[in-house]
C-alpha positions in Angstrom: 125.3 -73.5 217.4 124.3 -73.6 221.2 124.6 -77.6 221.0 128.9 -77.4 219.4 129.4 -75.1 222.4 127.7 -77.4 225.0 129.8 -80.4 223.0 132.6 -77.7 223.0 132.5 -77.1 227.1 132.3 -80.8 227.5 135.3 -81.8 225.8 137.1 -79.3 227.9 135.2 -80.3 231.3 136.3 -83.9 229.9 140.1 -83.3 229.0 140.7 -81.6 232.1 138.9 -84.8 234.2 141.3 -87.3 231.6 144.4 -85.3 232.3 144.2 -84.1 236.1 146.3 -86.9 237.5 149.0 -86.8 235.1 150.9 -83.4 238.0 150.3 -85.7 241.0 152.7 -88.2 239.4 155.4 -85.1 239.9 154.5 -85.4 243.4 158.0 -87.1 244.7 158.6 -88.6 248.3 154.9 -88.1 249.8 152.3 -90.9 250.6 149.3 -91.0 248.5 147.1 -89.4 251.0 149.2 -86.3 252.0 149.0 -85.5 248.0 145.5 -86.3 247.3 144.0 -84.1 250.7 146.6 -81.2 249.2 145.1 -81.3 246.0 141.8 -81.6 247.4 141.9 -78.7 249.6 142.1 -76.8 245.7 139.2 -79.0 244.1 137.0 -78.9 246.9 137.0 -75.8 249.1 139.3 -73.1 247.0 138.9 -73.2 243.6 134.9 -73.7 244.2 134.8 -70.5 246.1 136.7 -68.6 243.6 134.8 -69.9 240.9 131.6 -68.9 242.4 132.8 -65.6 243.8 133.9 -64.7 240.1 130.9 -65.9 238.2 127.7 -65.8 240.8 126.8 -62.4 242.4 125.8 -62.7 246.3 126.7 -66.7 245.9 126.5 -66.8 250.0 123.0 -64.8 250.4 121.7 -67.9 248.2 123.1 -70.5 250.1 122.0 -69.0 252.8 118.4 -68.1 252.0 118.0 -72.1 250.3 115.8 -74.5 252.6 117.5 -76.5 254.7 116.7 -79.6 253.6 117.6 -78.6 249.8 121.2 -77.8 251.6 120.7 -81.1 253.1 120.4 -83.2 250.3 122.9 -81.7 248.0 125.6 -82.0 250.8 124.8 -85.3 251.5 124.6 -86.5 248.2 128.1 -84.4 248.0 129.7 -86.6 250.7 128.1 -89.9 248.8 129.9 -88.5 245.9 132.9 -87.8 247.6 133.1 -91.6 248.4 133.3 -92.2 244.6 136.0 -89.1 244.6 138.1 -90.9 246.8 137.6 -94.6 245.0 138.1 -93.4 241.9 141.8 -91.5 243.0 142.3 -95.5 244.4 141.3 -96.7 240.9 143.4 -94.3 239.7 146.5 -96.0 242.2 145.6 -99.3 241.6 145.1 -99.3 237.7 146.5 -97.1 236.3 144.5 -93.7 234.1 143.1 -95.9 231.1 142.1 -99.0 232.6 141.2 -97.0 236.3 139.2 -94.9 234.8 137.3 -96.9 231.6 136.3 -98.8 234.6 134.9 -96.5 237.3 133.5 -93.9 234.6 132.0 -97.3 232.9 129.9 -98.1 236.2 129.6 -94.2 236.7 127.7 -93.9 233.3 125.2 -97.4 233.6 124.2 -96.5 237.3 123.8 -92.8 236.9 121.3 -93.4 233.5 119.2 -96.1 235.7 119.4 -94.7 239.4 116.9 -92.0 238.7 114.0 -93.9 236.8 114.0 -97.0 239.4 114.0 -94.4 242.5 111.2 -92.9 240.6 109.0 -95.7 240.2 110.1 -96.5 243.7 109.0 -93.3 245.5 107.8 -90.5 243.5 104.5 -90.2 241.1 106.7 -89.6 238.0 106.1 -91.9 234.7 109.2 -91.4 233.9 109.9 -94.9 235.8 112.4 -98.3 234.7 109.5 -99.8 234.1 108.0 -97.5 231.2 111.5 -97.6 230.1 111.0 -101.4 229.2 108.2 -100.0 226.3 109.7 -96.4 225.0 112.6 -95.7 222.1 114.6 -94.0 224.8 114.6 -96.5 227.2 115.1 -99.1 224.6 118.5 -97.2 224.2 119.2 -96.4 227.0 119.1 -100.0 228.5 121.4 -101.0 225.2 123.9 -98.7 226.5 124.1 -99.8 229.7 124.5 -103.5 228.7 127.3 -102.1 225.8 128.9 -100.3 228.9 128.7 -103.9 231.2 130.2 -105.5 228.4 133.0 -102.9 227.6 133.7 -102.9 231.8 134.6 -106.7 231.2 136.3 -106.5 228.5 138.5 -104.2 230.3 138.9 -106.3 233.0 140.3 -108.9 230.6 142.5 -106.8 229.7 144.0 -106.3 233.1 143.7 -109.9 233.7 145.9 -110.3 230.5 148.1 -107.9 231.4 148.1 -108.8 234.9 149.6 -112.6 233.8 151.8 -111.9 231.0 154.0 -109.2 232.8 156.2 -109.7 235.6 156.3 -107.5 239.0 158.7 -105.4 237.8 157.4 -104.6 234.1 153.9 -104.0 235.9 155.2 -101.6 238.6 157.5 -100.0 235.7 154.8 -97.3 235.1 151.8 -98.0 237.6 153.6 -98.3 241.0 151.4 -99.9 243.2 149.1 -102.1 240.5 147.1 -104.4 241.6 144.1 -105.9 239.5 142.1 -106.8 242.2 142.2 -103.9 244.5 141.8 -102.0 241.6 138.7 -103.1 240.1 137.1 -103.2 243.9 137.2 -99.6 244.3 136.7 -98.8 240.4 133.4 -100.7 241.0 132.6 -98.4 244.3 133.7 -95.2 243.0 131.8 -95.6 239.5 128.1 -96.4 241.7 129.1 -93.3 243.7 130.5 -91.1 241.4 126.9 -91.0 239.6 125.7 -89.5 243.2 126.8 -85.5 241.7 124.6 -85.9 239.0 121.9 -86.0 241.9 123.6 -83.5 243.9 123.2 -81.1 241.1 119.4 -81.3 240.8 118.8 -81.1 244.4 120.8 -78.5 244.4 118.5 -77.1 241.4 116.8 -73.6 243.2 119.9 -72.6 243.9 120.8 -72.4 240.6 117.6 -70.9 239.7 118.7 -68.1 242.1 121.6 -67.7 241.5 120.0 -66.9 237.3 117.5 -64.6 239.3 119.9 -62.9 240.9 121.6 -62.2 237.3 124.1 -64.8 237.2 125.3 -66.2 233.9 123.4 -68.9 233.1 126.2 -70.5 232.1 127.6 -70.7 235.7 124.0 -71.4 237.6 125.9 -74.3 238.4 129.1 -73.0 240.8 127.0 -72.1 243.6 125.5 -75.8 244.0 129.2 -77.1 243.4 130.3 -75.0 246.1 127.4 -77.1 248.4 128.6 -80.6 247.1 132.3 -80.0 247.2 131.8 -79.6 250.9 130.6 -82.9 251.1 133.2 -84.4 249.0 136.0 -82.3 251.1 134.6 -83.7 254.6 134.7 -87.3 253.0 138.2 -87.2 251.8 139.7 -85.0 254.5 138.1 -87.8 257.0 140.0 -90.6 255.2 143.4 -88.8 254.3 143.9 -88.1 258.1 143.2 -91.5 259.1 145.5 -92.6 256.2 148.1 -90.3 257.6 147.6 -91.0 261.0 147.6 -94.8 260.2 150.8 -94.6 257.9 152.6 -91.8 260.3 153.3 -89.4 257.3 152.0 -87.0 258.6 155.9 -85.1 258.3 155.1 -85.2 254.6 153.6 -81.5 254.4 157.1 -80.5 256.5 159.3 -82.9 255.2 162.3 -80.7 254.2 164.2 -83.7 251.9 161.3 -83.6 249.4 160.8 -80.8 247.0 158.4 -79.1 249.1 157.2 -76.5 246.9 157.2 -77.9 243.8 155.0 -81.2 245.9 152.4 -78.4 246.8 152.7 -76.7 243.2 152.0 -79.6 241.2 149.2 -81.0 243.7 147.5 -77.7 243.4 147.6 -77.8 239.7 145.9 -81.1 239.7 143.0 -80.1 242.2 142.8 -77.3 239.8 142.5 -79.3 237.0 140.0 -81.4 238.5 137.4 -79.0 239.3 137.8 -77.2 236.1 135.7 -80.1 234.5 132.7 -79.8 237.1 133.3 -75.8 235.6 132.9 -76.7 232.6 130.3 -79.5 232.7 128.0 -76.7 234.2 128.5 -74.6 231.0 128.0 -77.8 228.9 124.6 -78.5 231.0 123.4 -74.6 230.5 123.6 -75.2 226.5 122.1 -78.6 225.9 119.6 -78.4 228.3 119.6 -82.0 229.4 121.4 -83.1 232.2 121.1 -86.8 231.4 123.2 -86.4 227.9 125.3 -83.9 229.1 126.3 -86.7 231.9 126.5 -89.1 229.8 128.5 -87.1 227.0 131.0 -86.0 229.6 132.2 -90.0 230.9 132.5 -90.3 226.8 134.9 -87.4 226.6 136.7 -88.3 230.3 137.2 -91.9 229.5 138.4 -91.3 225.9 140.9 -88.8 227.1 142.0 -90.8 230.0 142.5 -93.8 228.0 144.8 -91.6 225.5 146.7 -90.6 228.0 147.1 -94.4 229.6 149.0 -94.7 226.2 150.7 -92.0 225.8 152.1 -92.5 229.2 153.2 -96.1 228.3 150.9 -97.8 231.0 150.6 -100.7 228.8 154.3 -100.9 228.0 155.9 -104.6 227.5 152.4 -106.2 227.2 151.5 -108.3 224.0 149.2 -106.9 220.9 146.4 -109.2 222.2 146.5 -107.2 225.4 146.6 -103.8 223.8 144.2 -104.6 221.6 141.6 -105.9 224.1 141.7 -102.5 226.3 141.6 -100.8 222.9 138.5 -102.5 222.6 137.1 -101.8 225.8 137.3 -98.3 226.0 135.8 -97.8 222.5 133.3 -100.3 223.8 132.4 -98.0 226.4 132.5 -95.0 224.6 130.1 -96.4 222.3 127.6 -97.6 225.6 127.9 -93.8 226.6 126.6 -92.6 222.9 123.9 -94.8 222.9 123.0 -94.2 226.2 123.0 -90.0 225.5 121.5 -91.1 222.1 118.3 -92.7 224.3 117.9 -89.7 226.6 117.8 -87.3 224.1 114.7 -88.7 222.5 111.3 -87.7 223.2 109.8 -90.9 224.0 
């Protein structure tokens, strides 16, 4: 039963990552960057707050009382992340939701299941290393997965590259505004290496969750008062960027600009950065219930990149393109959601 709720809190974490770009597309007459800094203000500095203020008793004291270098590493790791934050909102630009994000969350998955055993064998006395994956069941699968995933990323690349010939300018700008294939997978690529960097924020950010249980927090939201540490980093990465965007691209009279809809702009960019953190919510519960934060990584790209790809159709992103084409990213994203089983498959083995 505690395994169908962690599944349970990981499909929601996941719908909410799939579907949280869908209100910035509401967003009329502002620049890219005005809208994703709005948003961001929600998913990275208000929401957190709330969220921890609501769920973790004296959330400050433990931030606070942690070591410094444990608040260190979690922001910095936070700001690496933030890099893939920003890439993958690019991705996002560039590609469109089912091809952006099969893509980034592709990379995301391989790099974030063989990061942590190569920097183990590299500097830390752990066995757990890429090497003793080479001669264990688990890392047997879990080095399967990752080459699935490579193959499923290419596959979706093929996909764009079909799409990408077959349609003219103005049938690939009908529902993706500013595609470009190449700029796209360039920053898909980026964000999914970085993205993988909250999985490490989150266990270097481990005591404080410990604390925050000691202190008679859920268990279930341990997690909020590390998120509140790495969201930092990924708000002084984007904020960064967005003002040199705006500053760069003068639209900084976007926030003021009385011939938009104003309200309904900051309404439906809110919603968004809302709906983005509510996966990170969510993941945490997932995490609390299955106990491995491998699998639950691995289970939550599944969902995100399943639900992102429905909505890719839904939305018609792959409107006026032949049956080969559809059928190729078809094939990619279940390619990819199968790399992501096998790959949670391998780490929840013993050996």
């Amino acid at each position: 039963m505690q395994a169908l709720l962690g599944v349970l809190f990981h499909f929601i974490g996941g719908f909410a990552s799939g579907s949280f770009y869908i209100p910035y597309k509401k967003v009329k007459g502002w620049s890219w960057e005005s809208y994703w800094i709005v948003g961001g203000i929600f998913s990275w500095l208000v929401v957190p707050l709330v969220a921890a203020w609501l769920t973790v008793p004296g959330f400050m004291d433990i931030i606070r009382s942690t070591e410094g270098s444990v608040l260190f590493w979690t922001y910095f790791l936070g700001v690496l992340w933030g890099i893939g934050g920003l890439t993958f909102g690019l991705s996002m630009r560039y590609l469109g939701m089912s091809l952006g994000m099969a893509v980034a969350l592709g990379f995301c998955s391989a790099f974030g299941a063989l990061i942590p055993p190569i920097y183990r064998g590299l500097f830390t006395n752990d066995p757990n290393t890429f090497g003793a994956m080479l001669h264990t069941s688990r890392g047997a699968y879990v080095l399967l997965g990752v080459a699935v995933c490579l193959v499923g990323i290419a596959i979706c690349g093929r996909a764009g590259m079909l799409k990408e010939k077959e349609l003219s300018a103005e049938q690939k700008t009908e529902c993706i505004k500013e595609f470009d294939l190449r700029k796209g997978l360039a920053v898909a690529i980026v964000s999914g290496i970085l993205s993988a960097c909250m999985s490490f924020a989150i266990s270097a950010g481990n005591s404080m969750g410990k604390a925050a249980e000691a202190n008679n927090a859920n268990p279930l939201f341990r997690n909020n008062v590390i998120f509140v540490v790495i969201m930092l980093g990924g708000l002084t990465t984007n904020f960064i960027w967005c003002m040199i965007l705006n500053t760069r691209n003068q639209s900084f009279n976007d926030y003021t600009n009385k011939e938009t809809p104003l309200v309904k702009n900051y309404v439906f960019a809110a919603i968004a950065g809302t709906t983005w953190f509510l996966q990170f919510f969510f993941y945490g519960m997932g995490e609390s219930k299955l106990g491995n934060d491998a699998s639950s990584w691995i289970l939550h790209m599944a969902f995100i990149i399943l639900i992102s790809g429905m909505w890719g159709f839904v939305l018609k992103e792959w409107k006026n393109a032949s049956r080969k084409t559809f059928a190729t990213i078809s094939l990619g994203i279940f390619t990819i959601i199968l790399s992501v089983v096998l790959v949670g498959y391998g780490n929840s083995l013993e050996n």
